[in-house]
C-alpha positions as CSV (number, residue, x, y, z in Angstrom):
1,X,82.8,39.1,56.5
2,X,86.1,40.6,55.0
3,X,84.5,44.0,54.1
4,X,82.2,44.1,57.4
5,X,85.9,43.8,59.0
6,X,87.3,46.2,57.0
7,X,84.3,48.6,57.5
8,X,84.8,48.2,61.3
9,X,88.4,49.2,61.3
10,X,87.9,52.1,59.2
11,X,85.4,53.8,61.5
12,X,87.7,52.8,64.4
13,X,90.3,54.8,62.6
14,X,87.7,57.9,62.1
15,X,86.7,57.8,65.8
16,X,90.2,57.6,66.8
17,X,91.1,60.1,64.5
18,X,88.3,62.4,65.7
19,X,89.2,61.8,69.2
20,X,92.9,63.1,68.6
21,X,91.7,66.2,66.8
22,X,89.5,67.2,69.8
23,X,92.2,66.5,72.2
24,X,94.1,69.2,70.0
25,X,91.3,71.7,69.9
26,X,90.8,71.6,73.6
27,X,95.1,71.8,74.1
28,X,95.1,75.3,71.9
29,X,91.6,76.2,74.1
30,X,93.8,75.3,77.3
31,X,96.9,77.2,75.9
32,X,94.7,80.1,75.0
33,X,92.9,80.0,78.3
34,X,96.4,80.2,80.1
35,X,97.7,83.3,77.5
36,X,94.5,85.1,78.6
37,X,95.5,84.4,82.2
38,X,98.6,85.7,82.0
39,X,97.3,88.8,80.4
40,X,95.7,89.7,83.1
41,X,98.0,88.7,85.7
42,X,99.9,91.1,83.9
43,X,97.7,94.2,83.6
44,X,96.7,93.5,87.5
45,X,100.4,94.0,88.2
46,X,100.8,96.9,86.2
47,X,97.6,98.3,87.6
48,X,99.2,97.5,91.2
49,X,102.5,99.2,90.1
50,X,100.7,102.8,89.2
51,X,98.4,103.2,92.5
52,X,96.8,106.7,91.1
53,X,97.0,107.0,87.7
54,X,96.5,110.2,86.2
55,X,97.0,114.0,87.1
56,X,97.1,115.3,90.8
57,X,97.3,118.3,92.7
58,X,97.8,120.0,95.8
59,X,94.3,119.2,97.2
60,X,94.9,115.5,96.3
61,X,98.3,115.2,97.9
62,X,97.3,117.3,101.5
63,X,94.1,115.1,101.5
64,X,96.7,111.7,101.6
65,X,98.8,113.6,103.8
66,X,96.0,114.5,106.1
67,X,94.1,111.2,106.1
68,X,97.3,109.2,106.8
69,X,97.4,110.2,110.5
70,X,94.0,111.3,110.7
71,X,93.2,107.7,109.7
72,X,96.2,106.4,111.9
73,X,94.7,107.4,115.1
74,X,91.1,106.2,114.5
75,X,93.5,102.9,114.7
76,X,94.7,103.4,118.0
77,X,91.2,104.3,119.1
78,X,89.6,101.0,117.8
79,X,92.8,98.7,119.3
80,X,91.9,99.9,122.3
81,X,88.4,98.3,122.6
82,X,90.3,95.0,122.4
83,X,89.6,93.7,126.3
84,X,88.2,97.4,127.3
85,X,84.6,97.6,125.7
86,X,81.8,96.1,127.0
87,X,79.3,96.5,124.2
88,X,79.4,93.5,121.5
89,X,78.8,96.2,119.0
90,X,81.3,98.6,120.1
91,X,83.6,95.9,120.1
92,X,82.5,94.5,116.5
93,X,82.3,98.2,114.9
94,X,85.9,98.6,116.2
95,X,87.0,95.2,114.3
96,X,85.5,97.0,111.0
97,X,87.2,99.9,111.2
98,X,90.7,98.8,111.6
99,X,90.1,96.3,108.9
100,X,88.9,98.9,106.6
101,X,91.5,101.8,107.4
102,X,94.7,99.8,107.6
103,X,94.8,99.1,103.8
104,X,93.4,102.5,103.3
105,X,96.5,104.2,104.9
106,X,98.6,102.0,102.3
107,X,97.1,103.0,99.7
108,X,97.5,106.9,100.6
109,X,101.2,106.3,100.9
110,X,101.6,104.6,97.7
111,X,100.4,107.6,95.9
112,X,102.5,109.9,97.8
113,X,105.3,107.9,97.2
114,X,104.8,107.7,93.4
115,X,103.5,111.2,93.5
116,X,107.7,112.0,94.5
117,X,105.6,113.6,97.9
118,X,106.5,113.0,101.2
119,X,103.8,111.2,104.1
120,X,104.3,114.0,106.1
121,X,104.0,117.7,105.6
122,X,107.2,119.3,105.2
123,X,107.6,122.0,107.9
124,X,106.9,126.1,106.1
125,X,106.6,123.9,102.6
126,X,104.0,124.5,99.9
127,X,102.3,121.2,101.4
128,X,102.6,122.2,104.9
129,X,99.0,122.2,106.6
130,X,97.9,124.8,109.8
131,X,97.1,123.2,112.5
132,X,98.8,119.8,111.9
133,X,99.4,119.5,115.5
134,X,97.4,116.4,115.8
135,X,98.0,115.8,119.4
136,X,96.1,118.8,120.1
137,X,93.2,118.3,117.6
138,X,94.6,120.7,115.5
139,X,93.0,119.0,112.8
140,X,89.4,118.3,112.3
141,X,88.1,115.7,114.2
142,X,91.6,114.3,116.5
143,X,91.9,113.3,119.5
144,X,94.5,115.3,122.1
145,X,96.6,113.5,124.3
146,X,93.8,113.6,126.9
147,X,90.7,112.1,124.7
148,X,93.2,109.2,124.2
149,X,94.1,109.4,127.7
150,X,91.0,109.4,128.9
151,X,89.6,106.5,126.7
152,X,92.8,104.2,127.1
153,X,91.3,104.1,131.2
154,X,88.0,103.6,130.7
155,X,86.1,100.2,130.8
156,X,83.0,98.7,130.2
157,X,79.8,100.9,129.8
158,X,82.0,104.2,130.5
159,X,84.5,103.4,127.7
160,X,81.6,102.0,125.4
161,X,80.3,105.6,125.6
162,X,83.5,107.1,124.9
163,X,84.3,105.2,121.9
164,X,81.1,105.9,120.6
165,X,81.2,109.8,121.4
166,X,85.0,110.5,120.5
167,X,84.8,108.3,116.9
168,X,81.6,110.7,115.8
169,X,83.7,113.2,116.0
170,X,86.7,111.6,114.3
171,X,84.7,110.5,111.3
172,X,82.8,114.0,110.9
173,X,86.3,115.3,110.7
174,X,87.2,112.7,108.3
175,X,83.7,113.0,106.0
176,X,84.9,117.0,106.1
177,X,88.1,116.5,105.2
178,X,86.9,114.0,102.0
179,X,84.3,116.3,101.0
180,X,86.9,118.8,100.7
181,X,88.6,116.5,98.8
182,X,86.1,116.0,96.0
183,X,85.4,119.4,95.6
184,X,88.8,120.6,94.9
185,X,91.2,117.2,94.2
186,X,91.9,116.5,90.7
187,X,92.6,112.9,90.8
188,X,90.3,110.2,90.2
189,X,91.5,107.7,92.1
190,X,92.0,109.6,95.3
191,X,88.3,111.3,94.5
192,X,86.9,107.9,94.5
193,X,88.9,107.0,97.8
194,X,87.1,110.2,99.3
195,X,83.6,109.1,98.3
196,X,84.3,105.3,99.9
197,X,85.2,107.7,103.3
198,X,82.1,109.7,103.1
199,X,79.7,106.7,102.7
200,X,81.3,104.3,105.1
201,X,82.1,106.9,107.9
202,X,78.8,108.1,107.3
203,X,77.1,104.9,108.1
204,X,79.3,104.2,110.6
205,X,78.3,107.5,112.7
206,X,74.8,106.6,112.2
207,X,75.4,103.2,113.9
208,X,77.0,105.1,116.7
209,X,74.4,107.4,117.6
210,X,72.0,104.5,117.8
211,X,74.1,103.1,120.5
212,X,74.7,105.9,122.0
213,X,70.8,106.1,122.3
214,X,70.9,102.8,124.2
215,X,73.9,102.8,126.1
């Protein structure tokens, strides 16, 4: 009876024992789990902190300086179908584009700004662009003061056709203006950037025409 006791206690002690050991193992597991973590918080922030890593040149920094406004009033275009449009479509395509552009003209002005380049064009400069005139559609694909004019009074069917018309245009002058891009930018972040406009904007004018075909 004595030993079976004394049996019993010692495998108590093993289990017990055993059970503190594992405890341990899974602390260093959750300590190394939470190291990892912090790792990549880390390299996320520092990833954050260098928006376009990598050599640039004069293609790359007119195509951010371009697509900033360019982008800017495609904005202003899709705001306005907000209690004008009368297509659910047209209304819903409009909610995608301002959702995807918004971040987009962030982006462009982070790499300017660590590129030491300015958002704008300076005026006779080596980055200064003909026909940035953008109310007059200097460059490819904007809207004068008119088109905005124009769609800002329309309603319904008659602004649904607009829309529909005007943002063709806008993204063919975007998809133009990307293309360009990848032929002659150097870096790779702003050449991926270019590629996202060319697919998107691509699909999107696609969706257009087919409601232009209905409307």
């Amino acid at each position: 009876m004595t030993n079976y006791r004394h049996r019993r206690l010692a495998l108590v002690g093993i289990v017990a024992t055993g059970g503190l050991l594992l405890t341990a193992c899974g602390g260093n597991d959750d300590m190394k789990s939470m190291d990892h973590g912090s790792k990549d918080s880390s390299a996320s922030a520092k990833a954050t902190g260098t928006p376009a890593p990598g050599g640039f040149n004069d293609a790359d920094v007119s195509f951010a300086q371009m697509m900033i406004p360019h982008h800017q009033q495609a904005l202003e275009m899709a705001k306005l179908a907000d209690g004008r449009a009368g297509d659910q479509q047209i209304t819903s395509l409009a909610g995608k584009i301002e959702k995807a552009q918004d971040p987009e003209i962030r982006t462009m002005k982070s790499w300017l700004k660590s590129w030491g380049k300015s958002v704008s064009p300076s005026s006779g400069g080596k980055d200064s662009m003909p026909g940035m005139d953008h109310g007059s559609g200097g460059m490819d694909g904007m809207m004068s003061e008119k088109d905005m004019d124009r769609l800002e009074a329309a309603k319904g069917a008659a602004f649904d056709r607009a829309f529909a018309q005007m943002m063709i245009d806008h993204h063919k002058g975007a998809i133009t203006m990307a293309e360009d891009e990848q032929k002659k930018g150097r870096n790779v972040t702003a050449k991926k950037l270019a590629g996202d406009v060319i697919k998107n904007q691509s699909a999107e004018v696609t969706t257009l025409r087919k409601i232009l075909d209905r409307l």
